[in-house]
C-alpha positions as CSV (number, residue, x, y, z in Angstrom):
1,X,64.4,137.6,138.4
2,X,68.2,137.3,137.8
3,X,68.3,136.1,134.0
4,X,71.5,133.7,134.9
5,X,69.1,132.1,137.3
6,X,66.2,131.3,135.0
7,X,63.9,128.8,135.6
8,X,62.5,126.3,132.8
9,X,58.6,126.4,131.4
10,X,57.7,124.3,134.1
11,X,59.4,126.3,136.6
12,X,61.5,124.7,137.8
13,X,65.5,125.8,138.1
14,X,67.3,125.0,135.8
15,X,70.8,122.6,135.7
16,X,73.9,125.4,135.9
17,X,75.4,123.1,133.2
18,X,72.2,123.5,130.6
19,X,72.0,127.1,131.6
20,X,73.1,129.3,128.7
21,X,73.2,132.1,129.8
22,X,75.1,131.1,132.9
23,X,77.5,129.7,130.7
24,X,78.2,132.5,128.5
25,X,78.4,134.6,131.7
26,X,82.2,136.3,132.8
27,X,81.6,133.7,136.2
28,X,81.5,130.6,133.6
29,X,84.6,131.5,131.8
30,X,86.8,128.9,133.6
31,X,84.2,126.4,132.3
32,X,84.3,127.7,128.5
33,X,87.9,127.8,128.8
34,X,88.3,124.0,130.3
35,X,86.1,123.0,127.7
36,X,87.9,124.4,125.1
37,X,90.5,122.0,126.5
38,X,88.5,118.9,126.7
39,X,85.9,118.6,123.9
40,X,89.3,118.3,122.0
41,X,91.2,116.0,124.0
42,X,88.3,113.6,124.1
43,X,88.5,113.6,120.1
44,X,92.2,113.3,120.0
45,X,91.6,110.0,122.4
46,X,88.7,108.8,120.4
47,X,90.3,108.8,117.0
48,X,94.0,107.8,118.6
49,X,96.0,110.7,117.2
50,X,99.0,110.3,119.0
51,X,101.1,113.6,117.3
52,X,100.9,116.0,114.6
53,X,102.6,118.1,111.9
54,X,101.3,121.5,111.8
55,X,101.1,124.0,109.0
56,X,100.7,127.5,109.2
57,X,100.6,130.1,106.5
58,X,98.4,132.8,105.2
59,X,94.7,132.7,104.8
60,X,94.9,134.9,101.7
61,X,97.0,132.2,99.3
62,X,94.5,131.2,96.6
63,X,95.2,127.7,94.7
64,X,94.4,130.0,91.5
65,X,95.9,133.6,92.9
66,X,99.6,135.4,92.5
67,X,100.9,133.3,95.3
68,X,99.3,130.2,94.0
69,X,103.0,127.8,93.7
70,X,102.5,128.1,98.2
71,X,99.3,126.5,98.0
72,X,100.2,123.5,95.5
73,X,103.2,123.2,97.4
74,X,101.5,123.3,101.4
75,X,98.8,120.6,99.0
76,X,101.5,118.2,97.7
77,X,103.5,118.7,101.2
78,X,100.6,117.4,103.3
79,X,99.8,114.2,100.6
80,X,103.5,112.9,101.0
81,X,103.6,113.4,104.7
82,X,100.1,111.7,105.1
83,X,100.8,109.3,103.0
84,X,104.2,107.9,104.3
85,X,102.4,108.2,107.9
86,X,99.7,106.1,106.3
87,X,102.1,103.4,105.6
88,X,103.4,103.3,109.2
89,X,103.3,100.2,111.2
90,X,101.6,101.8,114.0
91,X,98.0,101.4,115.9
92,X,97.6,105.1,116.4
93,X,97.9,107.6,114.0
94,X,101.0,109.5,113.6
95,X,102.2,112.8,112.2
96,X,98.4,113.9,111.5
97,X,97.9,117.1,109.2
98,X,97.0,120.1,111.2
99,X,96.2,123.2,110.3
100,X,94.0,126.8,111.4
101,X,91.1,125.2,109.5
102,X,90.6,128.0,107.7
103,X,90.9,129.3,104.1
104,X,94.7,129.4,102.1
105,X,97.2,127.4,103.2
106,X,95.4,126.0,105.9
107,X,92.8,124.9,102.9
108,X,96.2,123.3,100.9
109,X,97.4,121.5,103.9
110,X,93.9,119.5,104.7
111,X,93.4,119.5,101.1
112,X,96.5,117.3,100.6
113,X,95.8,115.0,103.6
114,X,92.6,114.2,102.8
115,X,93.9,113.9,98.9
116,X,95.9,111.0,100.5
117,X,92.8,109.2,102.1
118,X,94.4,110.3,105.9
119,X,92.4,112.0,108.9
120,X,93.3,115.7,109.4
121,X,92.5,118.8,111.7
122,X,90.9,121.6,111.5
123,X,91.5,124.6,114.7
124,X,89.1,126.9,113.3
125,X,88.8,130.2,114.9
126,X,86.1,132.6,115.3
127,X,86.8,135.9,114.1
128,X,85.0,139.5,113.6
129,X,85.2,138.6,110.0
130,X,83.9,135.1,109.0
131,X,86.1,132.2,108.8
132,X,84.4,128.9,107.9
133,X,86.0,125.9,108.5
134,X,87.6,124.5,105.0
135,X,85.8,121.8,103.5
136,X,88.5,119.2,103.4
137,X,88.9,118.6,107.6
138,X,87.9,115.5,108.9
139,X,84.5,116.1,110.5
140,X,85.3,114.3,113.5
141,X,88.6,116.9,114.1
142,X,87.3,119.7,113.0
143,X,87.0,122.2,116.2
144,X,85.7,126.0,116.6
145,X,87.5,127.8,119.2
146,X,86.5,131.1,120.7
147,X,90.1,131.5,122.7
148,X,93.1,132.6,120.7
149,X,95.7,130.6,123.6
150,X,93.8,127.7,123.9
151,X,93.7,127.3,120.2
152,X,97.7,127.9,120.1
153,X,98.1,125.6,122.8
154,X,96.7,122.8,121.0
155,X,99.1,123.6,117.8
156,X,102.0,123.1,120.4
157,X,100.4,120.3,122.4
158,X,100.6,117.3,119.7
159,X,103.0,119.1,117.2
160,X,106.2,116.9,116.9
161,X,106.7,118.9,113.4
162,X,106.1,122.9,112.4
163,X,105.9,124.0,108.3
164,X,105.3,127.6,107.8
165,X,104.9,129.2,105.2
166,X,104.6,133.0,104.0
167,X,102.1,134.5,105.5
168,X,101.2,137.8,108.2
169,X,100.7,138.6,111.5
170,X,98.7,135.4,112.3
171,X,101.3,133.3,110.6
172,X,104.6,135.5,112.5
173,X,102.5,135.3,115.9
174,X,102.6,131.5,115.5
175,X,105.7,130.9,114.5
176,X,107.4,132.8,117.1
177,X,105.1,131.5,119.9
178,X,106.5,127.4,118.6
179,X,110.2,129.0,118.6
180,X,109.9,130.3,121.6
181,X,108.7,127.4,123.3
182,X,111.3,125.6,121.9
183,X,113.9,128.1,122.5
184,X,113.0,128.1,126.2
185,X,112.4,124.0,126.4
186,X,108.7,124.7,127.7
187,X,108.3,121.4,124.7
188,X,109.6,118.1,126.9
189,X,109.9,116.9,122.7
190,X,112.2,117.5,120.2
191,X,110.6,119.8,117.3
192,X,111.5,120.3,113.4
193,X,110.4,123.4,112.3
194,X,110.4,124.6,108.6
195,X,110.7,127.5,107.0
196,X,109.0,127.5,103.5
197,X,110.5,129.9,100.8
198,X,113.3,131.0,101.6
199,X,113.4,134.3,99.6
200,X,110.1,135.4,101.6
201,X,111.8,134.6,105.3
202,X,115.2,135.7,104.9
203,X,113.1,139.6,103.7
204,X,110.8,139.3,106.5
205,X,112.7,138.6,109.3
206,X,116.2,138.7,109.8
207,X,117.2,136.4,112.6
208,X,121.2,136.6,111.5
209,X,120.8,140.1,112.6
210,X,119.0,139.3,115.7
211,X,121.9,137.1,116.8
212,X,124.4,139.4,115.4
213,X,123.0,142.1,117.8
214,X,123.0,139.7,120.8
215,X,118.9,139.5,120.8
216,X,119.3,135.7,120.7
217,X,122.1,133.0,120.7
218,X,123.8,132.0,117.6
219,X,122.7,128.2,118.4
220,X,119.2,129.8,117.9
221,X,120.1,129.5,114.2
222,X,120.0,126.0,114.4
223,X,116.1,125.6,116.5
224,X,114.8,126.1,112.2
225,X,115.7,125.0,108.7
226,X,114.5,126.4,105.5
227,X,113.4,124.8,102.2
228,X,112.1,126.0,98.8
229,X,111.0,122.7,97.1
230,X,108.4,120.0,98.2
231,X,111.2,117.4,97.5
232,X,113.6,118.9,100.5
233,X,110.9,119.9,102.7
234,X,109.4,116.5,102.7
235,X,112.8,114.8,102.5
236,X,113.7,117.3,106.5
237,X,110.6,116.2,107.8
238,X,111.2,112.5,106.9
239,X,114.6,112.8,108.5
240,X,113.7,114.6,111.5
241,X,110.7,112.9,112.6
242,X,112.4,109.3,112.0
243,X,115.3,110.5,113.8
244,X,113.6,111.8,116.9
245,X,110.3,109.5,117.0
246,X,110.6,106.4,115.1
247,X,114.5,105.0,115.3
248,X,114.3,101.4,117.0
249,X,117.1,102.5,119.3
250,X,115.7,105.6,120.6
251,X,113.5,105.9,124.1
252,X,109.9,104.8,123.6
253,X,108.4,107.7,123.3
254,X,105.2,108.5,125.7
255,X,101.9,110.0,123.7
256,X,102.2,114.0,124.0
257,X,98.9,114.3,124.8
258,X,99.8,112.3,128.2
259,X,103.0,114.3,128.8
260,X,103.9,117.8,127.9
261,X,103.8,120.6,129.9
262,X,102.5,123.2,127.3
């Protein structure tokens, strides 16, 4: 007997939907990767998130380790940005704290949500080595993925705000997947990314040089700022997000999750 096609101890077939092995067959893929689209969006809906503000950074910053002022500072980011969402006068909940769920600055940046008494998201990934979801996520957005792009598309999907800070090839792969979304204007939203420590970016990647070699426009400059203290990081994202999102006189703004093309 074909194992997909088992039957149950009565012997009768068995549902495709409550067959397991069917569904973690390569013909159910489509179905693990829809659901890896919907189990989330029916959360998102639940709990009214309308938009989020993303952080990424490295897994390996430890509150207590040689990077440790990056992990006080994602913390204390996350509290003032949840807490001036908080105070909002809005149904649905803006700006929400998102992060990879995992350890390190994802840790810092639910950490400081849930310091100020806000919801906040957890993308968790599964990974050859264990990653377990950090315990400061909100239960009820806390998600595992299994797919690396569906999990990046849900980063872009609500983001209206990107802070990154140092981190690897996770942390690069992220960051340049958001700028070149934006770069491109695959986002129907305007986006305020942030570089976080200055000293680390401007050594790692040298985008002066890519424009300076023709790689990318010299307006590219402009698609990022940078910051080196929680006062002007907060005080950008305030800015930008009020500017694009919340000014009286601007278009209403439709939900993301209803309109972008990501």
């Amino acid at each position: 007997m074909d194992p997909i096609n088992h039957e149950d101890r009565g012997g009768h077939p068995l549902l495709a939907y409550k067959n397991e092995k069917f569904l973690d067959s390569p013909d159910a893929r489509s179905l693990r990767i829809l659901s890896e689209y919907l189990y989330p969006l029916s959360h998102f809906r639940r709990e009214k998130v309308q938009d989020t503000v993303v952080f990424f950074g490295s897994a390996r910053t430890r509150e207590d380790g040689p990077n440790a002022r990056y992990y006080h500072d994602a913390r204390e980011l996350a509290r003032r940005v949840t807490e001036w969402s908080n105070g909002l006068a809005n149904s649905a909940r803006r700006f929400v704290i998102c992060s990879g769920g995992g350890p390190g600055i994802m840790e810092a940046a639910n950490r400081g949500a849930h310091d100020a008494g806000g919801k906040t998201i957890g993308l968790n990934i599964g990974l050859p080595f264990e990653q377990r979801p950090n315990p400061f996520i909100s239960p009820e957005l806390c998600f595992e993925f299994h797919y690396f792009f569906m999990r990046k598309f849900w980063f872009a999907y609500l983001a209206k705000a990107l802070v990154v800070f140092p981190g690897g090839f996770g942390t690069l792969d992220e960051l340049m997947e958001i700028l070149t979304l934006v770069q491109t204007q695959k986002l129907l939203k305007k986006m305020v990314v942030l570089l976080y420590g200055s000293p680390f970016w401007k050594e790692i990647l040298n985008f002066e040089a890519l424009a300076r070699h023709g790689m990318i426009a010299a307006e590219d400059l402009t698609l990022f700022q940078m910051a080196d203290d929680v006062d002007t990081a907060f005080q950008l994202l305030e800015a930008g997000l009020t500017k694009y999102y919340l000014e009286p006189d601007r278009e209403k703004e439709t939900p993301a999750i209803a309109k972008s093309r990501v």
